[in-house]
N, C-alpha and C positions, 0 to 999 in steps of 0.2 A: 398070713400071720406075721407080728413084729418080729424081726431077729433080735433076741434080748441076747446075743451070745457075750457083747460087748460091753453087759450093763450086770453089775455087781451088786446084791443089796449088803452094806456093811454095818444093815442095822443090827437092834436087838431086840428081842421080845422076853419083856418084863414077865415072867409070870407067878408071881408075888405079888403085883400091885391089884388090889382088890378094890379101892375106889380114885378113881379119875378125877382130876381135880376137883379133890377136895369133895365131890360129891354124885358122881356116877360110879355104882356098884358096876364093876367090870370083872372077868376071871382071866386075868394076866391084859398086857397092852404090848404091839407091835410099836418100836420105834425104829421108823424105815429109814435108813439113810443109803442114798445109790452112789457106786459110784463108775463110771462111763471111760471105759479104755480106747483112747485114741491115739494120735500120733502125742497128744497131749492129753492129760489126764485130770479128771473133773471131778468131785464129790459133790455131792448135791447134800447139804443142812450137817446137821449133826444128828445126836441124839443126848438121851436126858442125863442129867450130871452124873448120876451112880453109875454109870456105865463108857465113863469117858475112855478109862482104860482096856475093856475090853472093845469096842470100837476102834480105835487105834491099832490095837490086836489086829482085827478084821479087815482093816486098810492096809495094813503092811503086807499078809497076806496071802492079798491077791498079786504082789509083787508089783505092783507099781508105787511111785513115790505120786503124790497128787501138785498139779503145777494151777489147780483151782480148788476155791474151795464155793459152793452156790451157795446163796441165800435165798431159800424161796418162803420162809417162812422162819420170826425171831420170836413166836412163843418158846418159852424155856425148856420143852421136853424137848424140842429143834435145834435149839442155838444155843445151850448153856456150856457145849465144848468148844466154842469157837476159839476162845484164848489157850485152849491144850492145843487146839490143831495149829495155829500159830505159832506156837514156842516146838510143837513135836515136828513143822514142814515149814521153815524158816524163809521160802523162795517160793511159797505157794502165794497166789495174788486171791485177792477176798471180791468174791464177786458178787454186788448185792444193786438195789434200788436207792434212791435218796433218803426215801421214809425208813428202810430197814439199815440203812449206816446211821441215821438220827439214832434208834435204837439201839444201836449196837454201841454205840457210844454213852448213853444212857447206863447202858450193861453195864458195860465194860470201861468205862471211863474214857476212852479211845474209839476213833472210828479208822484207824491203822491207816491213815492219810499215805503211806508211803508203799503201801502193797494193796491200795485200793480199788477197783472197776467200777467205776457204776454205769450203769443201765437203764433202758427205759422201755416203755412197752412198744413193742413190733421191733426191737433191734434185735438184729441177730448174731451171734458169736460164733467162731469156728475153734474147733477142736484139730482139725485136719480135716479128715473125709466127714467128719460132722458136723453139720451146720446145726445150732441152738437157738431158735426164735422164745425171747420172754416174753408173755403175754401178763398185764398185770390184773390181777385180779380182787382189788380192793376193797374190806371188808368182808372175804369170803375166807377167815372172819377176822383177820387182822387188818388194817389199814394199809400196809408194807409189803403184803402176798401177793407170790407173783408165781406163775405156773411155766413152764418151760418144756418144750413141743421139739425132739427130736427129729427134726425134718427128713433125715437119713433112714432110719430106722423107723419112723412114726410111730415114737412112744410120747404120750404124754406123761407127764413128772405133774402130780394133779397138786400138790401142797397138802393140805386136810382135806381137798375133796376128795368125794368117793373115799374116804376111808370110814374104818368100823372099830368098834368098841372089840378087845381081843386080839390075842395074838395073831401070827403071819399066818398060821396057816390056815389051808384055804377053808372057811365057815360053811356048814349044809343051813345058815341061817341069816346070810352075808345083810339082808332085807332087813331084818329082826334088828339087827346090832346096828348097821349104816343109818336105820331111821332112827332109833334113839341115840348114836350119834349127830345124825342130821341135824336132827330136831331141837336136840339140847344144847348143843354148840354153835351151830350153823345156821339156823332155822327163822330167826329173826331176819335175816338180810336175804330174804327172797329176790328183790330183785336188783341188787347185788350180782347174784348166784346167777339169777334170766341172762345178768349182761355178759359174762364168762361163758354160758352155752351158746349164746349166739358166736363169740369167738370160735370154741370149739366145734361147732356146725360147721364152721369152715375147711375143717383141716381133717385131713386122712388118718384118721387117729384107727389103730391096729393095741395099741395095749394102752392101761392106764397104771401110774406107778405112785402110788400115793406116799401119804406121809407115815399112815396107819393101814394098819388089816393087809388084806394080800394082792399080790397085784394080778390085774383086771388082763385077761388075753381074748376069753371068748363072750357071746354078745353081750356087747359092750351096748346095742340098743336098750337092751333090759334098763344099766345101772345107770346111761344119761336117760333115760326116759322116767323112770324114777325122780333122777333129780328134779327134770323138768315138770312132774306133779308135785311134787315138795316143796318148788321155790315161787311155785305160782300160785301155792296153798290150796289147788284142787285136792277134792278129798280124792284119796288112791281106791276105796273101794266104797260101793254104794249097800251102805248100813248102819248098824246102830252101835254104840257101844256105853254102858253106866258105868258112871262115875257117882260113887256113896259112901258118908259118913252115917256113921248110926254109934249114938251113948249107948243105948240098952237092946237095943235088937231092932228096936218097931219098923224105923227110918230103914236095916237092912230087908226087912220081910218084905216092905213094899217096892226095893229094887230087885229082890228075887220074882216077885210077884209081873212084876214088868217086863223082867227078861224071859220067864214065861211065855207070856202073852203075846209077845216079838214074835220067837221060834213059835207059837201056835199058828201064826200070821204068815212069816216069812219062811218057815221052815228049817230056820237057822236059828240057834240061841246066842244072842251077844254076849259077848265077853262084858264081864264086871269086874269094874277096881273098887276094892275097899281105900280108900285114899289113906287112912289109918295105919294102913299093914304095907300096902304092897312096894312097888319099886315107884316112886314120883316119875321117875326120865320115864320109866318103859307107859306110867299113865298119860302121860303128855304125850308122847308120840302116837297114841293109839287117838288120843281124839284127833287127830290128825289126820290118821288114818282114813279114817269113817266120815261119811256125811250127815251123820245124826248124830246126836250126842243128849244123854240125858243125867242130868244132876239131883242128885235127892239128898237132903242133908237137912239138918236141923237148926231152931234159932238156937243164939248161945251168945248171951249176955248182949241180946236184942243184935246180934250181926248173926255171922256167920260159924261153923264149928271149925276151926285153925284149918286145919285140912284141906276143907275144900276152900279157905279163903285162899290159901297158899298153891292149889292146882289153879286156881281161876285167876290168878296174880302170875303164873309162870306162862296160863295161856297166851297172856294179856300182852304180857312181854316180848311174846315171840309173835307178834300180829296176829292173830288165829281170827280165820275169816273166812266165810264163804259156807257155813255151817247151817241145819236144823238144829234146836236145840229147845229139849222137853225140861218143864223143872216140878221139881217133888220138894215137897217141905213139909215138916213136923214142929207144932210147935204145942204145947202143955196150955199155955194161957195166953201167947202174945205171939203169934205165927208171926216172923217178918223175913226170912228166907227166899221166899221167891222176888221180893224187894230189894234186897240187896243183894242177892245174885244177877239180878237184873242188872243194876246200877253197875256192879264191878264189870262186866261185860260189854257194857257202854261202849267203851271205844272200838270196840272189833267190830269191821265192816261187813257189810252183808250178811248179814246176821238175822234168821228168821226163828224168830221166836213161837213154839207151838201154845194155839190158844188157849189148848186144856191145859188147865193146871192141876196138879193135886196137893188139897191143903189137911194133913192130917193132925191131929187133934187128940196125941198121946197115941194112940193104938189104932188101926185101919180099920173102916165102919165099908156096911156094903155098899154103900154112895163111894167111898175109898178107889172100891175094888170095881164098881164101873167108871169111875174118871182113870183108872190104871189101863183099863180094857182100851178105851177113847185115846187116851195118850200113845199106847203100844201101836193102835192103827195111825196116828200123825208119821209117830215116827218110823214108821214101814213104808209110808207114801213115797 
């Protein structure tokens, strides 16, 4: 196991913040910031603006003065105290990538040409008995992230990987939170994310120390193995799961009616998102999840009902591929649903479309309720 004896988290965890940028309902968030006692003394990022002065706090401390400060990552909850720790450690050198002093000068107006390091990928810096290899990790999910691999101790310092929605300590749900973090932040740049684990497949990695959530000590095959179906957009497990808008009920009866039918078949009942109600991140990440997927929604002013235009717009965005996928549609006098759900889905690859469709017609008739039956065995195949 890693000796972390040497390695400080002088982050914070928020827990007050109830939605994540701007738009991930979370209950409180870790902001990890490490910092690594050697013959010379290292910080790795920051943390979010509100909290500059109690982090500072937390650095002084642990009685060391910091003679580095890391840049592995210039999103704002990471790097918004970089100018406190500058003005609070006047002889601390800033040690970042190209891309992330372009940024930091962007910030901050300055990229501290006079107390600056840069670095590049596979170099490695010494602390004293600590040797620090960067590994860059580009668009995983900023342009300028860069991971940094404890050769001494084999910690990996992951940036925003492997972190999770929630504060530090340790989650009985770390899966739950990491995918809808994954998914929703990270998830678009799959193979991005392939070209970093093949990095890290090389290296004796013993703990993982992220930017968010807790740090990683034991199997550690579990959380890359994960990544490695997330980033390769294999479904994680083989099943179904609905995704339904419904005006007046009809459109939900006939996704209850389906997920039925599943567990009659499979002996499992899929999970159902009302797209209406529920959390959008935790529904995006679950069609992720599953290698079936089925949509049932209504026309609405000849497209689609906002809802699921707007799940099937956030799939679209994040690549979402490699899927079965059933479609249910309700329409009064001018069915076009399963049309233009089709169309919006266009660009996702590999993509198999099940042949039965259901076209319902204001209220579900018994032709309804056998094309449900036909559909629920597709998508259990």
């Amino acid at each position: 196991m890693a000796d972390l004896t040497n390695v400080v988290n002088v982050g914070i965890s928020d827990e007050s913040v109830t939605l994540f940028e701007a738009q991930y309902k979370v209950n409180g968030m870790a902001y990890n910031s490490y910092l690594i006692k050697d013959e010379r003394t290292a910080v790795l990022d920051t943390v979010d603006l509100r909290y500059g002065e109690k982090w500072i706090e937390n650095i002084k401390a642990t009685g060391s003065i910091p003679d580095y400060l890391f840049i592995t990552h210039m999103e704002p909850d990471h790097s918004s105290n970089i100018l406190r720790f500058t003005k609070e450690f006047p002889n601390a050198k800033i040690v970042a990538n190209a891309k992330a002093f372009s940024m930091i000068k962007n910030f901050f107006g300055t990229d501290f040409a006079d107390r600056k390091i840069e670095v590049k990928d596979g170099e490695t810096f010494s602390l004293g008995q600590r040797e620090l290899l960067f590994l860059a990790a580009p668009m995983v999910h900023w342009p300028e992230v860069q991971m940094i691999y404890d050769k001494t101790d084999k910690i990996l310092f992951s940036a925003d990987a492997f972190g999770r929605f929630g504060t530090g300590e340790k989650s009985r749900d770390w899966a739950g939170e990491a995918r809808r973090y994954y998914i929703g932040i990270v998830g678009k740049y799959g193979m991005q994310v392939q070209a970093v684990l093949k990095k890290v497949a090389a290296l004796d990695v013993e703990a993982v120390c992220p930017l968010h959530g807790e740090i990683l000590t034991e199997n550690l095959e579990y959380y890359i193995g994960l990544y490695d179906k997330w980033s390769s957009f294999a479904p994680e497990e083989k099943g179904a799961a609905i995704f339904y808008t419904s005006v007046y009920g009809n459109t939900e009866k006939a996704a209850l009616r389906l997920a039925d039918e599943i567990a009659a078949i499979s002996g499992k009942r899929p999970p159902l998102f009302n797209l209406s109600a529920c959390d959008m991140a935790e529904a995006v990440a679950a069609a992720f999840r599953f290698s079936h997927i089925a949509l049932a929604t209504t026309t609405y002013n000849m497209d689609i009902f906002p809802f699921m235009h707007d799940f099937i717009a956030r799939l679209v965005e994040r690549n979402f591929k490699n899927r079965k996928i059933g479609l249910i549609e309700n329409g009064s006098w001018a069915p076009n649903a399963v049309k233009v759900m089709t169309a919006l889905l266009e660009p996702c690859k590999d993509i198999v479309f099940c042949e039965q469709k259901v076209k319902i017609s204001s209220a579900m008739t018994e032709q309804n309720l056998n094309e449900i039956k036909a559909l629920a065995k597709k998508l259990t195949e």
